[in-house]
C-alpha positions, 0 to 999 in steps of 0.5 A, a space after each residue: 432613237 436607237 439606244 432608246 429602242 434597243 433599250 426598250 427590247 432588252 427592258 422588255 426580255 421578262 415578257 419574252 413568252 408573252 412577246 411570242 404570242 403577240 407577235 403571232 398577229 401579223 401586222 404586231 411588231 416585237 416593239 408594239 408587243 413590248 409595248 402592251 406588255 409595258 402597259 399591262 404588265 400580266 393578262 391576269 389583272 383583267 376579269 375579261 377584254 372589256 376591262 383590258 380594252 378600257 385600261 388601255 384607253 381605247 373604250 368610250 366613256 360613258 355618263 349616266 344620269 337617271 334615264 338618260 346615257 351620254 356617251 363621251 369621247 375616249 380617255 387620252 390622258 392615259 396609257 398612250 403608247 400602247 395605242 400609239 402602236 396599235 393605231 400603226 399596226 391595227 391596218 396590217 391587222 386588219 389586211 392579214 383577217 378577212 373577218 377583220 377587212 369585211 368588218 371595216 369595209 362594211 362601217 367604213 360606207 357610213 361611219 367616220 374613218 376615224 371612228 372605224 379605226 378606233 373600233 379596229 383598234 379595240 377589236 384588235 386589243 380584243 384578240 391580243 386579249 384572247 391570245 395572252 389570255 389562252 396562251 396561244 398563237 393567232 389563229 391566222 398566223 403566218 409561221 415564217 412571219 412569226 419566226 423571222 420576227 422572234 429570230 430578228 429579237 433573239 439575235 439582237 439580245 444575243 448581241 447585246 449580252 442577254 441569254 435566255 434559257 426557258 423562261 430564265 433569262 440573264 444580262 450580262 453587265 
């Protein structure tokens, strides 16, 4: 589990920029970042966070039949780990915004937790969106948070032979 996660970091070094970004969101880990990366690829794919939310299969599905909309269950068969992380880290999301804590207590008193947590995932997609989107921080960031989170990232690429100098990077062989 080690070697695949130490791999898995240094795979992820092209989107170190991005990773920054990400990781500003308290609660978003630099291997859950490297993991919406790995899904993504780049923000300019998608024409708004709809489209971004729906490729990371956390949209419902939606039928419809002349008048009639049937509203089905979220595609499962695609783009896991991505939500595999964000289900992990959407309560620290959650714990660290106000808005988003109001928000979840407030449908939690009548809507399945399962479902709640669901729609805090999407919300959080949401703002990873804007924040990739904008190219910048989130706006409740805990700065020594962040920099301990990217310090911890560059000190083990260091170890392991990656330099990176602006946004050119090089692994040694």
């Amino acid at each position: 589990m080690e070697k695949l996660t130490s791999d898995i970091l240094i795979a992820a070094v092209p989107f170190i920029h991005e990773i920054d970004i990400l990781t500003s969101m308290k609660g978003i880990s630099v291997i859950a970042a490297a993991a919406v990366m790995s899904d993504i690829i780049s923000v300019g794919h998608f024409q708004d966070s709809k489209h971004f939310a729906y490729h990371l299969r956390s949209t419902l599905g939606v039928q419809s039949l002349n008048e009639k909309m049937i509203i089905k269950r979220t595609n499962k068969a695609e783009r896991k780990m991505t939500m595999v992380f964000l289900s992990q880290c959407a309560y620290h999301c959650r714990d660290a915004d106000q808005n988003l804590s109001r928000w979840y207590d407030k449908l939690t008193e009548y809507k399945k937790k399962g479902l709640v947590r669901m729609g805090l995932c999407r919300r959080v997609i949401t703002q990873l969106y804007q924040m990739l989107k904008k190219d910048e921080y989130c706006y409740h960031m805990d700065t020594t948070n962040h920099d301990t989170k990217m310090t911890v990232y560059r000190s083990f690429l260091a170890k392991q032979g990656v330099r990176i100098e602006g946004d050119a990077y090089k692994i040694a062989s």
